[in-house]
py3Dmol code that shows the C-alpha trace and the ligand (Angstrom):
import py3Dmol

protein = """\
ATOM      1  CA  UNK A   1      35.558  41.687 171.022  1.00  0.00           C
ATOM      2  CA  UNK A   2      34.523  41.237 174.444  1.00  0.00           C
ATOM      3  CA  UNK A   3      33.496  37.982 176.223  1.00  0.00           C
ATOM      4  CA  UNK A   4      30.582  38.781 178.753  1.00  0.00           C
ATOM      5  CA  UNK A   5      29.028  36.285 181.382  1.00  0.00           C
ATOM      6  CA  UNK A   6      25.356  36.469 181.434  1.00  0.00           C
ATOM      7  CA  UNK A   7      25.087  33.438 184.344  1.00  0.00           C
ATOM      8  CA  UNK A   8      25.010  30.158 182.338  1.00  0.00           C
ATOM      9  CA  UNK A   9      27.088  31.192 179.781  1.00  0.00           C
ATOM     10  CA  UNK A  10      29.812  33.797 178.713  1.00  0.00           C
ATOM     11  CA  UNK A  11      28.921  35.636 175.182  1.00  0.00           C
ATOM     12  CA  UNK A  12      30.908  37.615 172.939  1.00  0.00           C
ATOM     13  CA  UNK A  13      29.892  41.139 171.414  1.00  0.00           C
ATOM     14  CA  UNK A  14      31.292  43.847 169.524  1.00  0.00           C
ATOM     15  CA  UNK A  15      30.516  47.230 171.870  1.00  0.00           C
ATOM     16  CA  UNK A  16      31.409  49.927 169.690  1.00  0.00           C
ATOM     17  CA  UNK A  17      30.860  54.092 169.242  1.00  0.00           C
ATOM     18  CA  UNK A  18      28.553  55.763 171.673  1.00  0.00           C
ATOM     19  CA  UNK A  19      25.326  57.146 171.172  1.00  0.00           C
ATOM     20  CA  UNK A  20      21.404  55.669 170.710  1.00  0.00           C
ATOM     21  CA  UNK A  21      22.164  52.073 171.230  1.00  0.00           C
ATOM     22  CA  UNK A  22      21.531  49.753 168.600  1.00  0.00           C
ATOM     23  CA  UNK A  23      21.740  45.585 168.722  1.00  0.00           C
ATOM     24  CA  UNK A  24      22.625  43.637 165.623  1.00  0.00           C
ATOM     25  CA  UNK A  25      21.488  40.235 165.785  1.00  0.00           C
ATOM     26  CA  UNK A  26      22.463  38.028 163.217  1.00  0.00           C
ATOM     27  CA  UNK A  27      20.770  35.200 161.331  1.00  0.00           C
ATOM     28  CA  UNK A  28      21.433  31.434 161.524  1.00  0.00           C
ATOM     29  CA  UNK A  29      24.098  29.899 161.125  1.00  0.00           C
ATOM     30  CA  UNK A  30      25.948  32.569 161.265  1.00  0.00           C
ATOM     31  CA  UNK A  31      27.878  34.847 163.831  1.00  0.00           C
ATOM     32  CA  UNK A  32      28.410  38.856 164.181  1.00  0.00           C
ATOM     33  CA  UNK A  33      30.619  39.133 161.266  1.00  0.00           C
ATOM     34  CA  UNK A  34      27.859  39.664 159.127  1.00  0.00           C
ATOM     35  CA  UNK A  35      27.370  43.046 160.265  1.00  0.00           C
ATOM     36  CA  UNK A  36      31.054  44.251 159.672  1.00  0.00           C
ATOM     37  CA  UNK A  37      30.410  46.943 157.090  1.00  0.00           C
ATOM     38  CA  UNK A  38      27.860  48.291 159.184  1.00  0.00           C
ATOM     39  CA  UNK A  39      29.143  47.903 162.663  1.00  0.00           C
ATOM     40  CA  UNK A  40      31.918  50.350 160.714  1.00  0.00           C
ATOM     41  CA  UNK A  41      29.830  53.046 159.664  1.00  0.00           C
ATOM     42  CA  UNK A  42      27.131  52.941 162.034  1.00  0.00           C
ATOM     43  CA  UNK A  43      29.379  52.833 165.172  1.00  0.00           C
ATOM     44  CA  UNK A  44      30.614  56.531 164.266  1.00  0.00           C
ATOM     45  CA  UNK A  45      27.404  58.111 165.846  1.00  0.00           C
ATOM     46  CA  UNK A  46      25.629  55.263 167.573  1.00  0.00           C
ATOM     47  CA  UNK A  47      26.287  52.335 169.975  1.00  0.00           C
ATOM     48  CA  UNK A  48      26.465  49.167 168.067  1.00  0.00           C
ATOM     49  CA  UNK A  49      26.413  46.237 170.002  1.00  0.00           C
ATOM     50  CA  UNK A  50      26.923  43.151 167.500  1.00  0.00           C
ATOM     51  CA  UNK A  51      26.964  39.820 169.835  1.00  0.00           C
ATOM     52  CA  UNK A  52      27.606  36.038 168.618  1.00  0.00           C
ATOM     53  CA  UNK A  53      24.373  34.407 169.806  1.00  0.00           C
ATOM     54  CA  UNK A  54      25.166  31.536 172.237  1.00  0.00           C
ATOM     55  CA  UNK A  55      26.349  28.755 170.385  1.00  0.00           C
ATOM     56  CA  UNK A  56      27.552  30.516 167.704  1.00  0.00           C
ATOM     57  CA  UNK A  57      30.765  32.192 166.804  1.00  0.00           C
ATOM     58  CA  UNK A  58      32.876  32.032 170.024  1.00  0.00           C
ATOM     59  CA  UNK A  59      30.144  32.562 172.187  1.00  0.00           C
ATOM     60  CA  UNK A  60      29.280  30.098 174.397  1.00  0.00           C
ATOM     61  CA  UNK A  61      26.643  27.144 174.310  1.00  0.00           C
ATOM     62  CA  UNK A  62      24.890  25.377 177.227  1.00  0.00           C
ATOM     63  CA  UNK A  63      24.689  22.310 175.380  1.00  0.00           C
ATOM     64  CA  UNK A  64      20.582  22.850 174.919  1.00  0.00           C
ATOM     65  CA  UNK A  65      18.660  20.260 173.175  1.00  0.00           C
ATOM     66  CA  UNK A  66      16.583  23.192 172.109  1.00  0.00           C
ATOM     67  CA  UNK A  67      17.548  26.730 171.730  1.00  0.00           C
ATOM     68  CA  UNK A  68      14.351  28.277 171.430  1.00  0.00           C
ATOM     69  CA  UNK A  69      13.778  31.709 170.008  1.00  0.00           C
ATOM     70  CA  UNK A  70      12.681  33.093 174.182  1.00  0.00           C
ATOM     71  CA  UNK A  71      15.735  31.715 175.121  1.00  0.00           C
ATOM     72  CA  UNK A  72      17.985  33.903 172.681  1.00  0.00           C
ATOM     73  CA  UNK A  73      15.489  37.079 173.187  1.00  0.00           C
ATOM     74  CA  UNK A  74      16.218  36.771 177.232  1.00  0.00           C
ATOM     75  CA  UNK A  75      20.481  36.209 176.873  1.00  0.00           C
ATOM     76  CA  UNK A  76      19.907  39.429 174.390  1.00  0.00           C
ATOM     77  CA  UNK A  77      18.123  41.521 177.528  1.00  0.00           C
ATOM     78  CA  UNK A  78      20.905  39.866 180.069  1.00  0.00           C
ATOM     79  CA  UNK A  79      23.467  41.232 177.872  1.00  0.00           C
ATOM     80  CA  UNK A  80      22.192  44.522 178.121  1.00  0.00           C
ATOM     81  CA  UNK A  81      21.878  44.243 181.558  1.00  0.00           C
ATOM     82  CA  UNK A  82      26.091  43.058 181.823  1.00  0.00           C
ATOM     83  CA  UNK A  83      26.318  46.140 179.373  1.00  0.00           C
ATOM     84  CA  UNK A  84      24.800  48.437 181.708  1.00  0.00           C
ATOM     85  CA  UNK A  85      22.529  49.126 178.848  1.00  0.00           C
ATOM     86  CA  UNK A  86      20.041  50.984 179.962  1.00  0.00           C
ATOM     87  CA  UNK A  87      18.549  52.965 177.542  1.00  0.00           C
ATOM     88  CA  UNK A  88      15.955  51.435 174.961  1.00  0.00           C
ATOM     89  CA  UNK A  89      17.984  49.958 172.022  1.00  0.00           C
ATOM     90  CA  UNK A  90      17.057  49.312 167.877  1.00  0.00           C
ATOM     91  CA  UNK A  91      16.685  45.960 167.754  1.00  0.00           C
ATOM     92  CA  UNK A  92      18.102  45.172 164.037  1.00  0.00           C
ATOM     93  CA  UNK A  93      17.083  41.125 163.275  1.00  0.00           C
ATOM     94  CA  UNK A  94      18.383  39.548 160.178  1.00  0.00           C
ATOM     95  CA  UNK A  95      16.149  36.402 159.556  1.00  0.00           C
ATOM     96  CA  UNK A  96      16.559  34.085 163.191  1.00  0.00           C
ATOM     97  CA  UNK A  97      17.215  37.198 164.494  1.00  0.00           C
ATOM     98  CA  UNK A  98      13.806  38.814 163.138  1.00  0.00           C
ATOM     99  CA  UNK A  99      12.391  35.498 164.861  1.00  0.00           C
ATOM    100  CA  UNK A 100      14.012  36.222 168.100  1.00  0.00           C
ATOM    101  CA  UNK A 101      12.844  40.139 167.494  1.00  0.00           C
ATOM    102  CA  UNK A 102       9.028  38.766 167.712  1.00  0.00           C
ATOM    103  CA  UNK A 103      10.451  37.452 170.714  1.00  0.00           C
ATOM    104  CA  UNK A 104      12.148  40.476 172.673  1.00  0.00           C
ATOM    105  CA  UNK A 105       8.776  42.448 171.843  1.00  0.00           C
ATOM    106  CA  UNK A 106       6.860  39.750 173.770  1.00  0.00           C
ATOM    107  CA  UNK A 107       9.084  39.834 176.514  1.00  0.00           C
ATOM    108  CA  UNK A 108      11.342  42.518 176.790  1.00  0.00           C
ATOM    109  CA  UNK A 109       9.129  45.366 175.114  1.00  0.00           C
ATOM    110  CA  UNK A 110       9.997  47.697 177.733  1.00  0.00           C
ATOM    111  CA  UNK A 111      13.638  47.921 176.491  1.00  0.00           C
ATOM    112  CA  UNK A 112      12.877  48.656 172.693  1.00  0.00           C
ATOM    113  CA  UNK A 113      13.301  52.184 171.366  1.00  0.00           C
ATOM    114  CA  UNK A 114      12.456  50.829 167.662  1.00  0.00           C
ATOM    115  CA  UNK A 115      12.780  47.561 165.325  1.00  0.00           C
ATOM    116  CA  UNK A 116      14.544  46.601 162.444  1.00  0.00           C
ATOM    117  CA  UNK A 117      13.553  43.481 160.551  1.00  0.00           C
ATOM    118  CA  UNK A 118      15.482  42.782 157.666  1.00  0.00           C
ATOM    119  CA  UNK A 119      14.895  39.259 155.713  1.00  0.00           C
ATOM    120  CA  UNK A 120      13.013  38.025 158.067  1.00  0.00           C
ATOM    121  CA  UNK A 121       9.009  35.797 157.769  1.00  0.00           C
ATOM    122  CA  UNK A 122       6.449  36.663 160.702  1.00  0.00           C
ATOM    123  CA  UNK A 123       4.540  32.979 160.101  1.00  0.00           C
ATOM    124  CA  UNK A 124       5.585  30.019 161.541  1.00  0.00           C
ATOM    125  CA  UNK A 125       6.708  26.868 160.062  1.00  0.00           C
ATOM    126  CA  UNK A 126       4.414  25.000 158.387  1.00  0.00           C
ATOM    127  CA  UNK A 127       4.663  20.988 158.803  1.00  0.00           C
ATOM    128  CA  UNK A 128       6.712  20.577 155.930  1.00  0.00           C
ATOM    129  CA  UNK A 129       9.701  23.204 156.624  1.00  0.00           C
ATOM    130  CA  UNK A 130       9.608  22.092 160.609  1.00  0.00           C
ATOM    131  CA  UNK A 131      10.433  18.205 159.343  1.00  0.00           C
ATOM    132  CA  UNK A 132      13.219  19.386 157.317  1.00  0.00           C
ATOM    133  CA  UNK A 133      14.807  21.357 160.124  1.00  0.00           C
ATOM    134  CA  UNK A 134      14.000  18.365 162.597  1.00  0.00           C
ATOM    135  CA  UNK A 135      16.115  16.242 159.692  1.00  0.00           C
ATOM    136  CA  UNK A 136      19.126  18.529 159.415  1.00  0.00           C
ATOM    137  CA  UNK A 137      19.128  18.412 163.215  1.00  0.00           C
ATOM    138  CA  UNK A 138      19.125  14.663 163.059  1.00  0.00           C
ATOM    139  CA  UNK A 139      22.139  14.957 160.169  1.00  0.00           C
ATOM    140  CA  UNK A 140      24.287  17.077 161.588  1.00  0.00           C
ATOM    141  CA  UNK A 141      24.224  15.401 165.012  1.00  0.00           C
ATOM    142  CA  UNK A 142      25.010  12.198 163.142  1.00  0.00           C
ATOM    143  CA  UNK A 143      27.028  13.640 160.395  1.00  0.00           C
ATOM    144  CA  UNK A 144      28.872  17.072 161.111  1.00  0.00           C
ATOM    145  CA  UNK A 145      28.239  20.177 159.621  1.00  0.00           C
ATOM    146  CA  UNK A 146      29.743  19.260 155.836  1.00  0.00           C
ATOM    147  CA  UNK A 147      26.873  19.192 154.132  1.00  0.00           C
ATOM    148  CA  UNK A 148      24.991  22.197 155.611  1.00  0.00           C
ATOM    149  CA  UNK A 149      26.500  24.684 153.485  1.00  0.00           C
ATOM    150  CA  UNK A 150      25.478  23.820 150.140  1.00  0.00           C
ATOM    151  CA  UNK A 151      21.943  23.026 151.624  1.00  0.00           C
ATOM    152  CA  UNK A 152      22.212  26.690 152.704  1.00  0.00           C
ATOM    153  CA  UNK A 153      23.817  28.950 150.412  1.00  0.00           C
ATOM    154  CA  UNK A 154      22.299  28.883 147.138  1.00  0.00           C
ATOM    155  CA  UNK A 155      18.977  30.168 149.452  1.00  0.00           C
ATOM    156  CA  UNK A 156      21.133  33.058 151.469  1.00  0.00           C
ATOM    157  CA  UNK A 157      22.852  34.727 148.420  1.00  0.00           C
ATOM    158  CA  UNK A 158      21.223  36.081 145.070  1.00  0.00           C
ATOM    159  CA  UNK A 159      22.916  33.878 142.237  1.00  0.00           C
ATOM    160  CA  UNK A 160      24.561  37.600 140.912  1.00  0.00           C
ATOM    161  CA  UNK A 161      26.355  37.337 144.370  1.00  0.00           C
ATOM    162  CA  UNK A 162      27.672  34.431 143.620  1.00  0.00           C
ATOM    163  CA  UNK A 163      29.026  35.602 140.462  1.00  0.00           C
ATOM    164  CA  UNK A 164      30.644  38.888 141.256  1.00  0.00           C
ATOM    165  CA  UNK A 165      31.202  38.147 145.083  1.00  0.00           C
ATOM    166  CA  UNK A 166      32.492  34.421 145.726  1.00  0.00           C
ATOM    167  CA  UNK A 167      34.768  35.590 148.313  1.00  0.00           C
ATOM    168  CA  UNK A 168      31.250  36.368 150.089  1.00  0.00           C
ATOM    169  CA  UNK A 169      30.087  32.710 149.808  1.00  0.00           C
ATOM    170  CA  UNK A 170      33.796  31.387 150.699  1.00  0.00           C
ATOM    171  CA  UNK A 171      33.632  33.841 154.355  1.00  0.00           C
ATOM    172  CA  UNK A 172      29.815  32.091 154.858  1.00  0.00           C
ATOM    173  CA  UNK A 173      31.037  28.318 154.202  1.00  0.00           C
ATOM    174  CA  UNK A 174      33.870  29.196 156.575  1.00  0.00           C
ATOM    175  CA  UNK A 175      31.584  30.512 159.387  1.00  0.00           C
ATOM    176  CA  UNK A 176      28.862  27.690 158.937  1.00  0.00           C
ATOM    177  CA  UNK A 177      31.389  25.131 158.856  1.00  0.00           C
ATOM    178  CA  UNK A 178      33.171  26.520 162.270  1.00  0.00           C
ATOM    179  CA  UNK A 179      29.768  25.770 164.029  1.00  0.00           C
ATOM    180  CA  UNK A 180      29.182  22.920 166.108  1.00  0.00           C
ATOM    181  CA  UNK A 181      26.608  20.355 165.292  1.00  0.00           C
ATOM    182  CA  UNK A 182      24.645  20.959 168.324  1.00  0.00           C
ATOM    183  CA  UNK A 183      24.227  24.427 167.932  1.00  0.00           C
ATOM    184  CA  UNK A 184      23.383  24.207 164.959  1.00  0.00           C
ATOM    185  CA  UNK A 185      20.716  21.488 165.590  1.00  0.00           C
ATOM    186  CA  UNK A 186      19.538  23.281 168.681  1.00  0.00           C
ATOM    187  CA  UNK A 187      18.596  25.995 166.853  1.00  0.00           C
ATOM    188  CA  UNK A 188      17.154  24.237 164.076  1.00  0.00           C
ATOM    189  CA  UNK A 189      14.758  22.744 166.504  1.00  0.00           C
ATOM    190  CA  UNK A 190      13.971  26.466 168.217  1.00  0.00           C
ATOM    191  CA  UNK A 191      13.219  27.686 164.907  1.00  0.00           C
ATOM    192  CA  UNK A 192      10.884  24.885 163.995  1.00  0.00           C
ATOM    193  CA  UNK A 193       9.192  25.520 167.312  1.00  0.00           C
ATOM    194  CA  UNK A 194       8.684  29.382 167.119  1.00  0.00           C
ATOM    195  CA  UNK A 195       5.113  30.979 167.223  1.00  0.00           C
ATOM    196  CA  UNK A 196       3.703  32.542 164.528  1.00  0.00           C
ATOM    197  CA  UNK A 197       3.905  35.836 164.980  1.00  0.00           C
ATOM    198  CA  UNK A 198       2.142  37.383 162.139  1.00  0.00           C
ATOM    199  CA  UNK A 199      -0.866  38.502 164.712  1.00  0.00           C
ATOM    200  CA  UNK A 200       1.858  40.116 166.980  1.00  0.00           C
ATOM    201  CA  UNK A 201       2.660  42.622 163.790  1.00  0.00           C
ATOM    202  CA  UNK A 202      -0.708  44.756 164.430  1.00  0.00           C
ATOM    203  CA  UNK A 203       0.266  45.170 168.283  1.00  0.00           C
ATOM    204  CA  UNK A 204       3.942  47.187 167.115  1.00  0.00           C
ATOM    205  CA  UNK A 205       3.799  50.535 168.685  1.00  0.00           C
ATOM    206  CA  UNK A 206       7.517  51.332 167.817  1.00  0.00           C
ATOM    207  CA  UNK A 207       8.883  53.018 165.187  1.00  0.00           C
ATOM    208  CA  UNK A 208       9.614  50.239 162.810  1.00  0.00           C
ATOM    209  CA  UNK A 209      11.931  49.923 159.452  1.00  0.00           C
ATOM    210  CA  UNK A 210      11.566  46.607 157.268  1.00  0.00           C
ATOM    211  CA  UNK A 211      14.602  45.715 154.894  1.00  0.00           C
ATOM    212  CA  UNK A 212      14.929  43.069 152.195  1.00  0.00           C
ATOM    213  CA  UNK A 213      16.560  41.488 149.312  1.00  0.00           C
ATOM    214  CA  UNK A 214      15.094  42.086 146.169  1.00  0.00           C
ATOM    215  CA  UNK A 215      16.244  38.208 145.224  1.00  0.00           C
ATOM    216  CA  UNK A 216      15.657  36.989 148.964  1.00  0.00           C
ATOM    217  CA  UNK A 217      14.720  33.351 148.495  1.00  0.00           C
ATOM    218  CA  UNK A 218      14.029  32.887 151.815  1.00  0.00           C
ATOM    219  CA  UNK A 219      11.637  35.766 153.121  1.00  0.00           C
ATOM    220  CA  UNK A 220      10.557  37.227 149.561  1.00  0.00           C
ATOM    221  CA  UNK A 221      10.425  41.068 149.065  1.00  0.00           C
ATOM    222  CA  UNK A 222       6.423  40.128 148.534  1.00  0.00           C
ATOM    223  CA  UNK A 223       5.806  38.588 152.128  1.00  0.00           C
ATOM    224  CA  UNK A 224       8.135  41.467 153.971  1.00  0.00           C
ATOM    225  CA  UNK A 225       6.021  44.228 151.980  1.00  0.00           C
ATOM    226  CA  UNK A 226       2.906  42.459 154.152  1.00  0.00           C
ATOM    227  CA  UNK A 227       5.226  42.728 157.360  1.00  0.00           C
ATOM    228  CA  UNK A 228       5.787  45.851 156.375  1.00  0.00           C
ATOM    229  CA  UNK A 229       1.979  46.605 155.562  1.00  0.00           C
ATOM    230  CA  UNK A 230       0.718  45.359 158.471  1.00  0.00           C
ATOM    231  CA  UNK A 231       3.030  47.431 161.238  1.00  0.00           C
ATOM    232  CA  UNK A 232       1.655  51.013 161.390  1.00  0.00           C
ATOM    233  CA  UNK A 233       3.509  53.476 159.938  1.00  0.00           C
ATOM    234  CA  UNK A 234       6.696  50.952 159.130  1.00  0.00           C
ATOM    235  CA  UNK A 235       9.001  52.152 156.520  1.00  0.00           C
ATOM    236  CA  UNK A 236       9.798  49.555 153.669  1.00  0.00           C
ATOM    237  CA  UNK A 237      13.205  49.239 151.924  1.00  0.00           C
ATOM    238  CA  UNK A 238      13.952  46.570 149.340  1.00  0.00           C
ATOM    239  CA  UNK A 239      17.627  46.266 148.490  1.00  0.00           C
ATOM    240  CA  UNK A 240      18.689  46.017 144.774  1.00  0.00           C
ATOM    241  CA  UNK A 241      21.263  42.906 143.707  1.00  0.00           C
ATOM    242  CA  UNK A 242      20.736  41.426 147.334  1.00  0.00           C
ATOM    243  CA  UNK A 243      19.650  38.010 148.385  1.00  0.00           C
ATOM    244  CA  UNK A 244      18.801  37.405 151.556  1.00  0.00           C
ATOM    245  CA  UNK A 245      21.579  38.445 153.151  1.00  0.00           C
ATOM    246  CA  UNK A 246      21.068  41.690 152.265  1.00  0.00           C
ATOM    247  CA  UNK A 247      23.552  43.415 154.585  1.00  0.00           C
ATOM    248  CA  UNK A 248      26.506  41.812 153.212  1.00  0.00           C
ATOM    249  CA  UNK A 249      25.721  41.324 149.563  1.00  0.00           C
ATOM    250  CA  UNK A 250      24.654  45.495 149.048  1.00  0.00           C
ATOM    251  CA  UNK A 251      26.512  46.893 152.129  1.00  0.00           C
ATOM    252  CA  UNK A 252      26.002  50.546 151.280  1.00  0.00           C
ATOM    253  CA  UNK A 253      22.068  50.652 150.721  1.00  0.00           C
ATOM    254  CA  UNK A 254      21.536  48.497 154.182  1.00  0.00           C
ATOM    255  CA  UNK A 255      24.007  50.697 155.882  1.00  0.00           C
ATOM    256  CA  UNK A 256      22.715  54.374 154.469  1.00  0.00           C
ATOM    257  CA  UNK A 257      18.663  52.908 155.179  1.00  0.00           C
ATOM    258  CA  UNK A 258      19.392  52.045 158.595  1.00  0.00           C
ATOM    259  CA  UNK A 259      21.474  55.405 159.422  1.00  0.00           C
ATOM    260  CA  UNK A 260      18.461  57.638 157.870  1.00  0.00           C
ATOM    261  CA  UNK A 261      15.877  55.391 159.850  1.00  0.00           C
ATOM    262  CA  UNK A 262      18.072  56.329 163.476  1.00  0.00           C
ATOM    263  CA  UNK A 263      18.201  59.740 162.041  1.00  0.00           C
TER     264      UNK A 263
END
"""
ligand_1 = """\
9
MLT
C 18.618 32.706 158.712
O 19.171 33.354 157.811
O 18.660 33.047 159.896
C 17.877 31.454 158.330
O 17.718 31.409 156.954
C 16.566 31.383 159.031
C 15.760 30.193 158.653
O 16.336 29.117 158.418
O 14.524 30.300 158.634
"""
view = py3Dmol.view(width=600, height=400)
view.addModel(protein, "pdb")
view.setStyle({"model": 0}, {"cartoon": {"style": "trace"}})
view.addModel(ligand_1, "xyz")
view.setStyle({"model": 1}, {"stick": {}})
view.zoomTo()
view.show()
């Protein structure tokens, strides 16, 4: 890995392979590993540039209140810019990091050569799911991170995974419990702020693939197929014996759908 300053903070990323660039931005609260088996295969004929969002993994944090879903989108462009990126990449967003996709379109559309949104929603919050993230902010700042996985995992893995694959749910507990409360609360609270991007899905001029979990709890294979719908000519893949984390749990479909989509 490599640790890159992007002012405020320094961030780590995987740079791998050359080619078409292509970002892998992973979902909360979580870190690059996720993408392992596909940093692997992809990385033979593309770019793959897998970072740690700021405040997770061994990136750093600024200590924000907030992390809000513009403020990940503009330390993604700034660590293109450090990366002498200069090409347009394929923005690949699991779940936050479809959020934070919305986000680089708004802002950064200039540097996007195509999306990637795999178990992911396009609507905001409604009242209900923003109070519970404002309470597991208020928890973990007063309580640690203990109880966060097992409010999390039963809704990122399909309950097959967690049959055939506990070493799966064993590497996630690890990673979530290796976060700091603030981060994790910071985000929390940028997630329960984020617009509602489901108008923004009409204005997608790129090339666009949409991945997900058949069992996704989270972002249901019924509300992607609508994200998927309503970008113009978007492809639509929905992964067999996944949950929501789709990438890790069937490895081989994500990986061969996302190499046929860069062609
Ligand atoms: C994720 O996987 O990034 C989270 O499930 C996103 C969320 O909590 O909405």
């Amino acid at each position: 890995m490599n640790t890159v300053n992007i002012g405020p903070i320094d961030l780590d990323v995987v740079d791998r392979g050359s080619g078409a660039p292509l970002l892998l931005v992973h979902g909360f609260p979580l870190d690059h590993t996720m993408w392992n088996a596909q940093i692997e295969v992809l990385s033979v004929r593309h770019r793959v540039i897998a970072p740690d969002l700021r405040g997770f993994g061994r990136s750093g944090s600024a200590d924000d209140e907030t992390t809000t879903m513009q403020q990940f989108a503009d330390d993604l462009a700034a660590l293109l810019d450090a990366l002498h990126v200069a090409q347009p990449v394929t923005f690949c967003g699991l779940s936050m990091g479809g959020y934070i996709a919305w986000e680089f379109f708004r802002r950064h559309r200039q540097r996007l050569a195509a999306l990637i949104l795999c178990d992911t929603r396009a609507e905001a919050d409604d009242r209900e799911a923003a109070r519970g993230r404002r309470l597991m902010a208020s928890c973990v700042m007063a309580e640690g991170v203990l109880a966060v996985p097992e409010a999390m995992l039963p809704k990122l893995l399909a309950p097959q995974t967690f049959a055939e694959k506990p070493g799966l749910a064993e590497s996630l507990r690890q990673t979530i419990l290796a976060t700091s409360p603030a981060s994790i609360a910071a985000a929390q609270r940028g997630m329960a702020a984020r617009a509602d991007s489901t108008a923004l899905l009409g204005q997608i001029d790129l090339p666009a693939l949409v991945i997900v979990g058949e069992h996704d709890a989270i972002s249901t294979a019924r509300e992607m197929r609508k994200i998927s719908d309503a970008i113009v000519g978007a492809q639509f893949v929905e992964v067999p014996d996944a949950g929501h984390m789709s990438p890790l749990e069937n490895p081989p479909v994500v990986s061969a759908a996302i190499a046929k989509f860069l062609g």
